[in-house]
N, CA, C and O atoms as a GROMACS GRO file, in nm:
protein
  564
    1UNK      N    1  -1.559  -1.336  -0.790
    1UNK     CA    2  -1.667  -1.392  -0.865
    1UNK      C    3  -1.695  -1.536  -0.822
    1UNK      O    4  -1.807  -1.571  -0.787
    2UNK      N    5  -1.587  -1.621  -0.826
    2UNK     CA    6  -1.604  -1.716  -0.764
    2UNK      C    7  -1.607  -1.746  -0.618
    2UNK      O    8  -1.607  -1.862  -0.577
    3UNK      N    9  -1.609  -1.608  -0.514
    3UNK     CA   10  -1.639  -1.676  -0.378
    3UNK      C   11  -1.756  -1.693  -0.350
    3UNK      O   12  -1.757  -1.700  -0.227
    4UNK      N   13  -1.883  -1.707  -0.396
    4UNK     CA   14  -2.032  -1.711  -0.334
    4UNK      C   15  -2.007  -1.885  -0.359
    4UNK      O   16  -2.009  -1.974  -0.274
    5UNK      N   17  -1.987  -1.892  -0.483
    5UNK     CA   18  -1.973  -2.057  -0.505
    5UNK      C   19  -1.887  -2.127  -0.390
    5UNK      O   20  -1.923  -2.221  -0.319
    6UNK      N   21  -1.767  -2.059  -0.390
    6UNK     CA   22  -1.640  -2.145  -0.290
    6UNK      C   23  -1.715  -2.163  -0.154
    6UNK      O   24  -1.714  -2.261  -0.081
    7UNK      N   25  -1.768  -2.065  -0.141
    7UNK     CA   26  -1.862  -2.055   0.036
    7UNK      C   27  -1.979  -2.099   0.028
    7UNK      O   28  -2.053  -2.051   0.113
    8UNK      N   29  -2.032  -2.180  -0.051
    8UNK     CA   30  -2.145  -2.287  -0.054
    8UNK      C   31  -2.276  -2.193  -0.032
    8UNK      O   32  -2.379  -2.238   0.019
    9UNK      N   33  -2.260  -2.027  -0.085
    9UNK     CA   34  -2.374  -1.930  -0.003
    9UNK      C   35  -2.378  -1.854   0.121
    9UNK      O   36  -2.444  -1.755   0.151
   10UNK      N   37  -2.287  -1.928   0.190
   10UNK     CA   38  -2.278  -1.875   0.310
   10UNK      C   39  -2.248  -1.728   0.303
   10UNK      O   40  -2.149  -1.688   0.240
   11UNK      N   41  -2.325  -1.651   0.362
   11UNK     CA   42  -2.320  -1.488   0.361
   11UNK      C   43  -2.203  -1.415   0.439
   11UNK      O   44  -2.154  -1.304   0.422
   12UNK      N   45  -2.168  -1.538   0.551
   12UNK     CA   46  -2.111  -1.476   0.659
   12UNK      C   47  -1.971  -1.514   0.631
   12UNK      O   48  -1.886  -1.433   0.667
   13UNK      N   49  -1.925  -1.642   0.564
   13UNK     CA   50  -1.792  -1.638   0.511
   13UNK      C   51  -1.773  -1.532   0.378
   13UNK      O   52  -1.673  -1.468   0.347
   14UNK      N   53  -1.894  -1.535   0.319
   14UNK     CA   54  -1.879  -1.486   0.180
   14UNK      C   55  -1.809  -1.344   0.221
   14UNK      O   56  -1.710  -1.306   0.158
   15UNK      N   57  -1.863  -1.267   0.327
   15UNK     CA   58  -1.850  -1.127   0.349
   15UNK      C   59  -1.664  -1.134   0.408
   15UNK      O   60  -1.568  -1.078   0.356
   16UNK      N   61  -1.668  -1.191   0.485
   16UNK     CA   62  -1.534  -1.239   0.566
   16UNK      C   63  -1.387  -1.278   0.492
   16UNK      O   64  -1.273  -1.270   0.539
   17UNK      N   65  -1.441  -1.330   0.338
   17UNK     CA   66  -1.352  -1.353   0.258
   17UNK      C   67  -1.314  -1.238   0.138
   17UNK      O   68  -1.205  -1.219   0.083
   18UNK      N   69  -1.438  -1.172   0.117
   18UNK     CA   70  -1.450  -1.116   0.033
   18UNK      C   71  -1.294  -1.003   0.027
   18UNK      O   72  -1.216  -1.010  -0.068
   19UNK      N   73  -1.281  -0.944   0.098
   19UNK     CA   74  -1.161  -0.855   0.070
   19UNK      C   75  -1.010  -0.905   0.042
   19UNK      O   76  -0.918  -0.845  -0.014
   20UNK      N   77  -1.013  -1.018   0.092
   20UNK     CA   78  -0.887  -1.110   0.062
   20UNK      C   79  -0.908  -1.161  -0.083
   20UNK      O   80  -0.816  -1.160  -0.165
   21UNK      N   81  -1.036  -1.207  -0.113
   21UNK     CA   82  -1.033  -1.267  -0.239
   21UNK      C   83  -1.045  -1.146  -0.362
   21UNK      O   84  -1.027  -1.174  -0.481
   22UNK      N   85  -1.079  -0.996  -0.311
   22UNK     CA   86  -1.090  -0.888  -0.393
   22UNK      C   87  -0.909  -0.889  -0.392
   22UNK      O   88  -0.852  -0.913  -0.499
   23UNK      N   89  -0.840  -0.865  -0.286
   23UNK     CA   90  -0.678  -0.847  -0.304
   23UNK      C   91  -0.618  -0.968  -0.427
   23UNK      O   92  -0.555  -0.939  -0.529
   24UNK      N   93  -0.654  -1.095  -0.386
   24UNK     CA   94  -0.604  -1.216  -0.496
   24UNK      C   95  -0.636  -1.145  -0.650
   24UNK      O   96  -0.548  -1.134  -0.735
   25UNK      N   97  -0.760  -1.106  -0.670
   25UNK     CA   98  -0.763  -1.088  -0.815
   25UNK      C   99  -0.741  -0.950  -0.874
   25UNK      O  100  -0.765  -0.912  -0.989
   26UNK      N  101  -0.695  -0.887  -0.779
   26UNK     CA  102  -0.583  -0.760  -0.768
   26UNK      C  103  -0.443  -0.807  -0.825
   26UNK      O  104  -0.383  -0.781  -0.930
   27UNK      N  105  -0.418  -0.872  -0.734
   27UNK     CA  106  -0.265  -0.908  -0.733
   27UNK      C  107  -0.238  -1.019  -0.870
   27UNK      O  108  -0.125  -1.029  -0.917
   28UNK      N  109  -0.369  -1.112  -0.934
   28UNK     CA  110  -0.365  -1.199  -1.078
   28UNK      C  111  -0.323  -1.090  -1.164
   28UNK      O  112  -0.210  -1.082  -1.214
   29UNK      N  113  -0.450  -0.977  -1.185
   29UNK     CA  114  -0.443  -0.898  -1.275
   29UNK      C  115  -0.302  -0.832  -1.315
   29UNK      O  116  -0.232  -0.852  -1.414
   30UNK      N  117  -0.283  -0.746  -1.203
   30UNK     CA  118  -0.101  -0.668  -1.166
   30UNK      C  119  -0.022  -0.738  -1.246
   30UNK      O  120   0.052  -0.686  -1.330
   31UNK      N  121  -0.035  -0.875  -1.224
   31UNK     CA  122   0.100  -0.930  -1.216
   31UNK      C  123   0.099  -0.967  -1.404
   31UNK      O  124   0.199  -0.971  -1.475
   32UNK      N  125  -0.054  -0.992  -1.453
   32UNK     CA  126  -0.045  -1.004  -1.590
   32UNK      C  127  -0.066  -0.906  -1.659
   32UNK      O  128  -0.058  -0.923  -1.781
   33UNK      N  129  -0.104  -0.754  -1.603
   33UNK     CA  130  -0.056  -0.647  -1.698
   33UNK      C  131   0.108  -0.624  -1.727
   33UNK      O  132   0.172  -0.588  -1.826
   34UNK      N  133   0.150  -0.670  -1.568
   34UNK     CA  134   0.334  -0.634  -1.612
   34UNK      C  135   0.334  -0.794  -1.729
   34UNK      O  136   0.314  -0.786  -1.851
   35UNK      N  137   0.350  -0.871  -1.685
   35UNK     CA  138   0.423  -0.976  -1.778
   35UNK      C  139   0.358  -0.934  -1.939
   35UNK      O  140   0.428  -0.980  -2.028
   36UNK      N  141   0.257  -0.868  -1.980
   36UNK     CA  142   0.174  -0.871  -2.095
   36UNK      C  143   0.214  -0.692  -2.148
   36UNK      O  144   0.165  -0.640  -2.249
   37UNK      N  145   0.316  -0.621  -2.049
   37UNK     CA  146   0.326  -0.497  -2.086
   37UNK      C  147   0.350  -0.455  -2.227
   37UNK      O  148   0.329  -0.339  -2.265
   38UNK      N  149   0.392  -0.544  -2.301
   38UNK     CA  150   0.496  -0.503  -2.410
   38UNK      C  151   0.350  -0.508  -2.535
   38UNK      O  152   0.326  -0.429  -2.626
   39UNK      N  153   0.298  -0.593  -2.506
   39UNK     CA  154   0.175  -0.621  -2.580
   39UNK      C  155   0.008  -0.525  -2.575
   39UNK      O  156  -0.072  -0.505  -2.666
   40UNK      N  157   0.004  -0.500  -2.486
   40UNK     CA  158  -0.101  -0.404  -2.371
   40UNK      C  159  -0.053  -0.278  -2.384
   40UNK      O  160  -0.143  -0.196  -2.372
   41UNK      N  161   0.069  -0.226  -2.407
   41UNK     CA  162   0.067  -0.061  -2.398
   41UNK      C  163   0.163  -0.049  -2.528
   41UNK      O  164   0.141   0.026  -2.622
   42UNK      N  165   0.253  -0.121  -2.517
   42UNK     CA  166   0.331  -0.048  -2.728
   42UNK      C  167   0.262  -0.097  -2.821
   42UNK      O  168   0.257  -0.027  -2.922
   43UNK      N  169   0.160  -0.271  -2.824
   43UNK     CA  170   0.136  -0.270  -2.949
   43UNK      C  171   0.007  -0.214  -2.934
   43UNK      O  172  -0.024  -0.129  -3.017
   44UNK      N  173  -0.078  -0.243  -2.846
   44UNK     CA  174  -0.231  -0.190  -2.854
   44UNK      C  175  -0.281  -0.077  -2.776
   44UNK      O  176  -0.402  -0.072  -2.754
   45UNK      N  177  -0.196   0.026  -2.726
   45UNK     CA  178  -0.162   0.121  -2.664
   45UNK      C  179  -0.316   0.137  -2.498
   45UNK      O  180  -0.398   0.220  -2.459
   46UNK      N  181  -0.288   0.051  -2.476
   46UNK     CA  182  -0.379  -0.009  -2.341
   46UNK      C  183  -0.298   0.065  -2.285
   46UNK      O  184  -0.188   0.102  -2.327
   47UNK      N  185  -0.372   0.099  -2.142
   47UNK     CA  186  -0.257   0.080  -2.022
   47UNK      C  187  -0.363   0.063  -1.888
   47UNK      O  188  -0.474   0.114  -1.878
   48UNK      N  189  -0.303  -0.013  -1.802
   48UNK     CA  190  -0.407  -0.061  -1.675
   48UNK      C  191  -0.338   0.017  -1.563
   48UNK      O  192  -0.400   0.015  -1.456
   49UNK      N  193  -0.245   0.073  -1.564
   49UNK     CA  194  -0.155   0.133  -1.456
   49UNK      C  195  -0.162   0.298  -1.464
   49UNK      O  196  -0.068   0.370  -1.500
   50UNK      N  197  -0.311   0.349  -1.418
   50UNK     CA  198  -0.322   0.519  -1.474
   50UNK      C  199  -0.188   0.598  -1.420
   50UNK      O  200  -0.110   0.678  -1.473
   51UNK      N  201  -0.197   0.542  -1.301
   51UNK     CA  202  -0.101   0.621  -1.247
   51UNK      C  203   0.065   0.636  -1.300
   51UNK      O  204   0.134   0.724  -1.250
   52UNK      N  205   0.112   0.561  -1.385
   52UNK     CA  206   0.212   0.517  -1.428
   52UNK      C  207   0.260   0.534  -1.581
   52UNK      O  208   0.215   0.485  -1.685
   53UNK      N  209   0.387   0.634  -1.554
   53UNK     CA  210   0.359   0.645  -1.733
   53UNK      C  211   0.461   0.537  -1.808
   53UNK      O  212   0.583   0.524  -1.805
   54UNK      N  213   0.362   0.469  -1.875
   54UNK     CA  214   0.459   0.330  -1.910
   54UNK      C  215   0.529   0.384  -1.997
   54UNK      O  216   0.644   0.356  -1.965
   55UNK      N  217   0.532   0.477  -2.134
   55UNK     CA  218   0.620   0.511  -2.236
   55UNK      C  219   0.768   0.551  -2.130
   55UNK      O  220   0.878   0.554  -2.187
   56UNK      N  221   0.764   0.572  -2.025
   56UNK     CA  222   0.911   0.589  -1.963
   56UNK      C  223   0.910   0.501  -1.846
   56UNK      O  224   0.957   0.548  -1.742
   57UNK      N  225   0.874   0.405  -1.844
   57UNK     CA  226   0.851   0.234  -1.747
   57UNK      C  227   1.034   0.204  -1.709
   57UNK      O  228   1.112   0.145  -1.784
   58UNK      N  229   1.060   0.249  -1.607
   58UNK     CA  230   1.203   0.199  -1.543
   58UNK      C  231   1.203   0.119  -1.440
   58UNK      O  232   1.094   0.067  -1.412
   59UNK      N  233   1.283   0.097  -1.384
   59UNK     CA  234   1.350  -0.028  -1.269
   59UNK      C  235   1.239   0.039  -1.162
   59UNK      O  236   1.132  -0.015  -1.132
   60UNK      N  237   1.279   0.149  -1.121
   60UNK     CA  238   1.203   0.220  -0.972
   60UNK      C  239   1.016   0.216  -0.997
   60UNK      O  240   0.924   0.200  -0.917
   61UNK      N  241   1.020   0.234  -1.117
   61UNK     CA  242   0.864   0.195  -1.141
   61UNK      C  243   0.788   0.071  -1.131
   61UNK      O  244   0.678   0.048  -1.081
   62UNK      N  245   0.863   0.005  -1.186
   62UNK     CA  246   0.828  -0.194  -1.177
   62UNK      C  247   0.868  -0.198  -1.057
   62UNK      O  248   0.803  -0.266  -0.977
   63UNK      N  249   0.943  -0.152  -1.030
   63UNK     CA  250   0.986  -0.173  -0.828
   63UNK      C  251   0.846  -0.155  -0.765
   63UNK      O  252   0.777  -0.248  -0.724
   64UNK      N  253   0.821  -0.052  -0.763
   64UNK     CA  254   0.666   0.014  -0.713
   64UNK      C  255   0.520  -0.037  -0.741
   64UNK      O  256   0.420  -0.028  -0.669
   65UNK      N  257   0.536  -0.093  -0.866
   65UNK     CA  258   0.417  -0.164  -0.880
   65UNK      C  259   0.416  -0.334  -0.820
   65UNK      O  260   0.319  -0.403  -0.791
   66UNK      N  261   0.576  -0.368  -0.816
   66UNK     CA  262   0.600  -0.531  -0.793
   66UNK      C  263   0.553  -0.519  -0.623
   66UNK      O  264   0.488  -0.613  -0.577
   67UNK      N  265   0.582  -0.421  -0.548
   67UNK     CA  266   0.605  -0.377  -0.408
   67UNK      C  267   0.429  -0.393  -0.341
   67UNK      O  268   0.394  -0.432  -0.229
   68UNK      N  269   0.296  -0.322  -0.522
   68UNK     CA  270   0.185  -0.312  -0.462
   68UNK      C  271   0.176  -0.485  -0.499
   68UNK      O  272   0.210  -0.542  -0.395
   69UNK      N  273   0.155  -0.550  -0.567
   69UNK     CA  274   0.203  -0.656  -0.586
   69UNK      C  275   0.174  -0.778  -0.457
   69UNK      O  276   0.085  -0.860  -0.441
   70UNK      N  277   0.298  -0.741  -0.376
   70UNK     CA  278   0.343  -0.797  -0.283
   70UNK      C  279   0.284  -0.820  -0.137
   70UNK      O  280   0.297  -0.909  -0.053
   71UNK      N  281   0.193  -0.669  -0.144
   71UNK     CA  282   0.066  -0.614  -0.038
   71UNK      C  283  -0.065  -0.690  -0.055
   71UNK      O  284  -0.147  -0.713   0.035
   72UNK      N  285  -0.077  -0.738  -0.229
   72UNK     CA  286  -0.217  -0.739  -0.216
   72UNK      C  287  -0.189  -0.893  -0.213
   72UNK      O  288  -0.292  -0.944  -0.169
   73UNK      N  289  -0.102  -0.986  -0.237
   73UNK     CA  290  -0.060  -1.128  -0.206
   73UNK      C  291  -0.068  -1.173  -0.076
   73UNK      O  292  -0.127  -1.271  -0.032
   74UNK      N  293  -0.002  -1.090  -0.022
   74UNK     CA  294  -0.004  -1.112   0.175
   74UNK      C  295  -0.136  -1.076   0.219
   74UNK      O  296  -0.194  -1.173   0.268
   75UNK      N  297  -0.202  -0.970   0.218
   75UNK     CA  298  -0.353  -1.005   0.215
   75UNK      C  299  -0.441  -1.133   0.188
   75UNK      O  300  -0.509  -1.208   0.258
   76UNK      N  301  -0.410  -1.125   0.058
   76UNK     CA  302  -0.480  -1.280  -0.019
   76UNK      C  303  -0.483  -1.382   0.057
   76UNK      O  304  -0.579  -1.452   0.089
   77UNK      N  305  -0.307  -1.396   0.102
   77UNK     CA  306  -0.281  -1.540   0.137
   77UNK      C  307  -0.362  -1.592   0.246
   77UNK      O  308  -0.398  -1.707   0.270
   78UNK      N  309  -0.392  -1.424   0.342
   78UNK     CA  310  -0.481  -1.467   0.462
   78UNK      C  311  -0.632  -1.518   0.461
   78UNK      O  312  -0.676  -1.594   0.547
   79UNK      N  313  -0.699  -1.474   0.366
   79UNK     CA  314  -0.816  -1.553   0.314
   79UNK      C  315  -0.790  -1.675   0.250
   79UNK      O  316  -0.884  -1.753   0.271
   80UNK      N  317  -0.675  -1.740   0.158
   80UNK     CA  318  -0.673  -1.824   0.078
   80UNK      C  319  -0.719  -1.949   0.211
   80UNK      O  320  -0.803  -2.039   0.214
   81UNK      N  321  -0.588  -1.886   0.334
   81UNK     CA  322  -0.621  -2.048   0.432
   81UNK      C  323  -0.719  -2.073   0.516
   81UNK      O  324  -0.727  -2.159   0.603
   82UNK      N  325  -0.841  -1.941   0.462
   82UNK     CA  326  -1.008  -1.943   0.581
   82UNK      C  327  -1.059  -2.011   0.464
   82UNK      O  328  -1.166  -2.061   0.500
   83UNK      N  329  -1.031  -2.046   0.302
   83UNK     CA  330  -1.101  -2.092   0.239
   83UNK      C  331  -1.181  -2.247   0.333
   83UNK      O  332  -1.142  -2.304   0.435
   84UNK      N  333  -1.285  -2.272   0.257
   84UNK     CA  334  -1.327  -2.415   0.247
   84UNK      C  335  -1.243  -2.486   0.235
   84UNK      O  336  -1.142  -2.426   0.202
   85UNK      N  337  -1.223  -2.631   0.248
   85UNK     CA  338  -1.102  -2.704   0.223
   85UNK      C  339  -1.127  -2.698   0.074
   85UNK      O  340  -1.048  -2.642  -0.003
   86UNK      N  341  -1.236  -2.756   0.036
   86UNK     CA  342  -1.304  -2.804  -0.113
   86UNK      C  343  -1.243  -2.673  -0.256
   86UNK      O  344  -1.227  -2.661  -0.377
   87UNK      N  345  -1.231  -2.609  -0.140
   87UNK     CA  346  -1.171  -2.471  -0.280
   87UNK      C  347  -1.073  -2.422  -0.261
   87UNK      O  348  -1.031  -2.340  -0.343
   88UNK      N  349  -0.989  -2.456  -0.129
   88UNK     CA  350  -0.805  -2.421  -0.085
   88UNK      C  351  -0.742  -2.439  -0.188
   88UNK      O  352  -0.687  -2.352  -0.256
   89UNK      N  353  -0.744  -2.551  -0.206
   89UNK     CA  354  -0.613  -2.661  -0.333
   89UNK      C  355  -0.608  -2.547  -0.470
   89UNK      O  356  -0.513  -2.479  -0.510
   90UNK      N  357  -0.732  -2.554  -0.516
   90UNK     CA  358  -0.683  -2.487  -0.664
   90UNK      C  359  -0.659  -2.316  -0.653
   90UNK      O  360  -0.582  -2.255  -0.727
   91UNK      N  361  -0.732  -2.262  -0.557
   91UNK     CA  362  -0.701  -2.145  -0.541
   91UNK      C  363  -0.538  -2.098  -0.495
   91UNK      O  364  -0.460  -2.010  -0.534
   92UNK      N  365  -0.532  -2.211  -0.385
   92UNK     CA  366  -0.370  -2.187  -0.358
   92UNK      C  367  -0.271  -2.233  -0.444
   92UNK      O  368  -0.152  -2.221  -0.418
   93UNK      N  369  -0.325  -2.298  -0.574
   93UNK     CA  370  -0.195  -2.348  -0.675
   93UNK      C  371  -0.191  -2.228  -0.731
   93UNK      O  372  -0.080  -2.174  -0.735
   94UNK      N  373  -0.332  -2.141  -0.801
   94UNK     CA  374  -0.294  -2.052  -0.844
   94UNK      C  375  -0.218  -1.920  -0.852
   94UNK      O  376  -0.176  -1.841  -0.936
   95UNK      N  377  -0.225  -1.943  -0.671
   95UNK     CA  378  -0.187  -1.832  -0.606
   95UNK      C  379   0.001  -1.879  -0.611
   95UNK      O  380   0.103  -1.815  -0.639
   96UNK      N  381  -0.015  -1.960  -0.587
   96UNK     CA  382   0.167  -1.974  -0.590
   96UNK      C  383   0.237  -1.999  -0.739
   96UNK      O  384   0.354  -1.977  -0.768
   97UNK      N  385   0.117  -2.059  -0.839
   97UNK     CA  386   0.142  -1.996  -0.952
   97UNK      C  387   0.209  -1.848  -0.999
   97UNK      O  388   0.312  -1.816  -1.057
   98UNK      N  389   0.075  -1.764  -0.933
   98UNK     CA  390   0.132  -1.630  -0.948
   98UNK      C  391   0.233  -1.536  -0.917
   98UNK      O  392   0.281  -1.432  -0.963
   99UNK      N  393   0.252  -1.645  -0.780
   99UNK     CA  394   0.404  -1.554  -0.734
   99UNK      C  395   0.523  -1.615  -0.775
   99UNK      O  396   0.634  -1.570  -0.744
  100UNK      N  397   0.501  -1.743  -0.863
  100UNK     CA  398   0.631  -1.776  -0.938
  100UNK      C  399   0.628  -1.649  -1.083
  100UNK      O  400   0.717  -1.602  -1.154
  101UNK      N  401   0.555  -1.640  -1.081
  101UNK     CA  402   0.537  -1.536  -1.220
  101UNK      C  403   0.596  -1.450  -1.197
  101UNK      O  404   0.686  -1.402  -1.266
  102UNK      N  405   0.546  -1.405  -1.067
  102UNK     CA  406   0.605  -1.216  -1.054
  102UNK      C  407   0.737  -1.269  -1.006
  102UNK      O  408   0.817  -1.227  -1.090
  103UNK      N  409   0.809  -1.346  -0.909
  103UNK     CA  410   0.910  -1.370  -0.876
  103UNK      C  411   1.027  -1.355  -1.059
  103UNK      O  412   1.130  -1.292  -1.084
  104UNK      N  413   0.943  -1.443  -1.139
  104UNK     CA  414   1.063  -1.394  -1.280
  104UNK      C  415   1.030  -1.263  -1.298
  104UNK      O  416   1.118  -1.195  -1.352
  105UNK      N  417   0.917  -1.202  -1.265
  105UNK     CA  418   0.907  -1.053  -1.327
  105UNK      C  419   1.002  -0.984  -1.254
  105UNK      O  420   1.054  -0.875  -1.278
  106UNK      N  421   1.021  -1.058  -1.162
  106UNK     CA  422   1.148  -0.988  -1.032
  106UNK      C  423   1.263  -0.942  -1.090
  106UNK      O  424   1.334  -0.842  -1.102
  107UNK      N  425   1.251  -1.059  -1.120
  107UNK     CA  426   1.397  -1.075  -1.174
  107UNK      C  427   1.494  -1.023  -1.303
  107UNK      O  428   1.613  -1.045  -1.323
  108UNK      N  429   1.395  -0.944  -1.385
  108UNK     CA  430   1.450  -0.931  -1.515
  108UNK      C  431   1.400  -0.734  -1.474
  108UNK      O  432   1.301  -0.688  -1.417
  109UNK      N  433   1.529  -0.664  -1.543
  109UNK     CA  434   1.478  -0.523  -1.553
  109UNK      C  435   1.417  -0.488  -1.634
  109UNK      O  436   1.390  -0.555  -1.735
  110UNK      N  437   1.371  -0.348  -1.606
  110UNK     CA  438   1.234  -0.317  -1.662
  110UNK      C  439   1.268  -0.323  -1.854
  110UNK      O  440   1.187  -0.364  -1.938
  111UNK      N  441   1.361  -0.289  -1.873
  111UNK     CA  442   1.364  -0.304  -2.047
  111UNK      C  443   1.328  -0.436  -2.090
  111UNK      O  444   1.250  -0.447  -2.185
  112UNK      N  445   1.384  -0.563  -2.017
  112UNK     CA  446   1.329  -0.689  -2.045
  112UNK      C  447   1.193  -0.680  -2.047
  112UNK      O  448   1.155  -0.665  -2.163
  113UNK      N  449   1.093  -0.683  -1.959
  113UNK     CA  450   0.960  -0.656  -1.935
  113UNK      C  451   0.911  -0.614  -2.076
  113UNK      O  452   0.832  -0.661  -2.157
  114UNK      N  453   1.002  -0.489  -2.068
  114UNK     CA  454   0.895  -0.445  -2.189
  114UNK      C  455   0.904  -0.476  -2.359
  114UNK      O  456   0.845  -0.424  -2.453
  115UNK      N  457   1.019  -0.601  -2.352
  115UNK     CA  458   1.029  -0.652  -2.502
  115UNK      C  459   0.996  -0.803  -2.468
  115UNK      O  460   1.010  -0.882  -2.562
  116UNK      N  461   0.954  -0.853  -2.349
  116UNK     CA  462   0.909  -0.990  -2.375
  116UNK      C  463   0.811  -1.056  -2.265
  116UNK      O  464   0.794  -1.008  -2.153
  117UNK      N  465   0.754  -1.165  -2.313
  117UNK     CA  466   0.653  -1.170  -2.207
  117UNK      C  467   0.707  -1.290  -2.142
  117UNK      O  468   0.749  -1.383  -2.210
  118UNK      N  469   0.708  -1.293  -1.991
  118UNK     CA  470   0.733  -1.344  -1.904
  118UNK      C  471   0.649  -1.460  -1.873
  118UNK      O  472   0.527  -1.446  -1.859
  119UNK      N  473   0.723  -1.605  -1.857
  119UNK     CA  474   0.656  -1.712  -1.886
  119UNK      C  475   0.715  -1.797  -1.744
  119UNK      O  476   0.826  -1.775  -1.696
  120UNK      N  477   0.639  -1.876  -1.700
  120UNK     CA  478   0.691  -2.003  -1.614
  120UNK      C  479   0.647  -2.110  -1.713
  120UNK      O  480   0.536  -2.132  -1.761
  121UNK      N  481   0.790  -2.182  -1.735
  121UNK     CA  482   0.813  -2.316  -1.808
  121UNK      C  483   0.707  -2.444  -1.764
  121UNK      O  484   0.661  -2.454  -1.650
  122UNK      N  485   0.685  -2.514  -1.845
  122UNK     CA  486   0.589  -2.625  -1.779
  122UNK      C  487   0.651  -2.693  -1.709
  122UNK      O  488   0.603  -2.708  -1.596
  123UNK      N  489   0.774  -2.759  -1.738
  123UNK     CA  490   0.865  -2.832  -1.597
  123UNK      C  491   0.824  -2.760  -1.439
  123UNK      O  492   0.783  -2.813  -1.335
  124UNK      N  493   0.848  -2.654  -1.465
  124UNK     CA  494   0.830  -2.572  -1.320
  124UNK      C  495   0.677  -2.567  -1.286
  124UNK      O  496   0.657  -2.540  -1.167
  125UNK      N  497   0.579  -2.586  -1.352
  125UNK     CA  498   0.460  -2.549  -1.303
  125UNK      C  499   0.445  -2.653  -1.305
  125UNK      O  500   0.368  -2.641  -1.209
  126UNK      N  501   0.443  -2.784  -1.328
  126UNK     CA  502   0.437  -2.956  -1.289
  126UNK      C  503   0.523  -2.980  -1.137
  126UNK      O  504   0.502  -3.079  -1.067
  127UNK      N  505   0.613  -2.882  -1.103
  127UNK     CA  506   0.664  -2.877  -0.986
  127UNK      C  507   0.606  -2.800  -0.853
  127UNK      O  508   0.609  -2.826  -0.733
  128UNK      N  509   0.553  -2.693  -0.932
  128UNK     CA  510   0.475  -2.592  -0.869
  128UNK      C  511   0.343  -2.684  -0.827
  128UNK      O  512   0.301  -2.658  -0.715
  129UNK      N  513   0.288  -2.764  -0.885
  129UNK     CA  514   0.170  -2.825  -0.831
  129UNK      C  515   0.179  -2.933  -0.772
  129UNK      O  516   0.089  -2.978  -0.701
  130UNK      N  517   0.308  -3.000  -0.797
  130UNK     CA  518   0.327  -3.108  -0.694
  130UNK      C  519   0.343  -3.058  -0.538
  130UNK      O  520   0.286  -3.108  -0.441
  131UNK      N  521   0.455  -2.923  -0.536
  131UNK     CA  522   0.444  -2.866  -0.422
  131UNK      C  523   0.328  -2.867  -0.345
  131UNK      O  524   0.304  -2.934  -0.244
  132UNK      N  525   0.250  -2.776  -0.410
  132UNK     CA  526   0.088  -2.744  -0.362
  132UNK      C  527   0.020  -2.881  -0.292
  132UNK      O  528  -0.050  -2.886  -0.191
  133UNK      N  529   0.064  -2.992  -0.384
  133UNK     CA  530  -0.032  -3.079  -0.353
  133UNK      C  531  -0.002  -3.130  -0.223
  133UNK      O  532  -0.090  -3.149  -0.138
  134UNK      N  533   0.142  -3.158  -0.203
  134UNK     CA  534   0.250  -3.213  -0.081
  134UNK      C  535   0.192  -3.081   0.039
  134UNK      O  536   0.128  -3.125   0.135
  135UNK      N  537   0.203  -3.007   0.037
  135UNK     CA  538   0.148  -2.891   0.135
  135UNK      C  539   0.029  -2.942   0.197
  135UNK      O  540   0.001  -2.994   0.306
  136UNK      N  541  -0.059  -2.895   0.044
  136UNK     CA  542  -0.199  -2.928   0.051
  136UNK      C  543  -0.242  -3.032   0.211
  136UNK      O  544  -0.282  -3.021   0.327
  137UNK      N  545  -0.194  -3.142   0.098
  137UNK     CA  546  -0.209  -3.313   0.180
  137UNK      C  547  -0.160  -3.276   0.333
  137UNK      O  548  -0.244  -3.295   0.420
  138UNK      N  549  -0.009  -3.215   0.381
  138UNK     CA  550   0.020  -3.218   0.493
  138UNK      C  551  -0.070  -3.093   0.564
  138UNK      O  552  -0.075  -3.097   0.687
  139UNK      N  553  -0.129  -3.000   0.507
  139UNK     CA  554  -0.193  -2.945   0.585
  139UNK      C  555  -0.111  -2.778   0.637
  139UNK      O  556  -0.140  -2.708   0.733
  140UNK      N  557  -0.004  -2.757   0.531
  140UNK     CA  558   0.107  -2.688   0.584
  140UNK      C  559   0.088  -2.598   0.455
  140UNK      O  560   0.151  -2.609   0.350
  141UNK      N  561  -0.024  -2.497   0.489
  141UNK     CA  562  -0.050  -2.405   0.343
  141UNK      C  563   0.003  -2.297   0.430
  141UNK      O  564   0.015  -2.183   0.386
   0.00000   0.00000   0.00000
């Protein structure tokens, strides 16, 4: 939604970016249906994962979805660094935002997942953007 803006109009980046920036908001979404599971499918009986039957949601399943996850990030990342400079910075905080997210979603098995929602602390995301910015500045995204 936001790449016509990021590409100033340009048709020919717009088209060029477009599938990388379709993978990024692939891989936002993913990553906040798992952290939001417990809320999204037991209390309001949602589910964004057809393929997946969350009432029996185990380790090998969150494995599988963390795995598509991981595909549509490495995609992303390759458009994030054709961005404009003017729209790199916040897109790539968010983006490494997100993989601090799923990185705790990593980390906890699937019963955790599904009794709590998965948070990055503000200490860490004040760190997370200093990173970005130190990158940013050196040019080393």
């Amino acid at each position: 939604m936001c790449l016509k803006v990021f590409c100033n109009g340009d048709a020919v980046d717009y088209e060029r970016l477009k599938s990388p920036a379709q993978k990024l908001g692939a891989a936002f979404q993913k990553v906040n249906f798992l952290r939001d599971l417990n809320s999204d499918f037991f209390d309001r009986g949602r589910t964004y994962f057809p393929s997946v039957d969350l009432s029996n949601f185990n380790d090998q399943t969150k494995r599988e979805i963390e795995q598509d996850i991981d595909y549509d990030f490495k995609d992303a990342y390759k458009g994030i660094i054709e961005l404009p400079n003017e729209a790199r910075f916040g897109v790539y905080v968010a983006y490494i935002y997100y993989q601090a997210l799923l990185r705790k979603i990593k980390n906890k098995p699937a019963h955790s997942i599904r009794n709590e929602r998965v948070r990055v602390p503000n200490k860490e995301k004040i760190a997370l953007l200093f990173a970005c910015w130190f990158r940013f500045r050196l040019n080393i995204l």
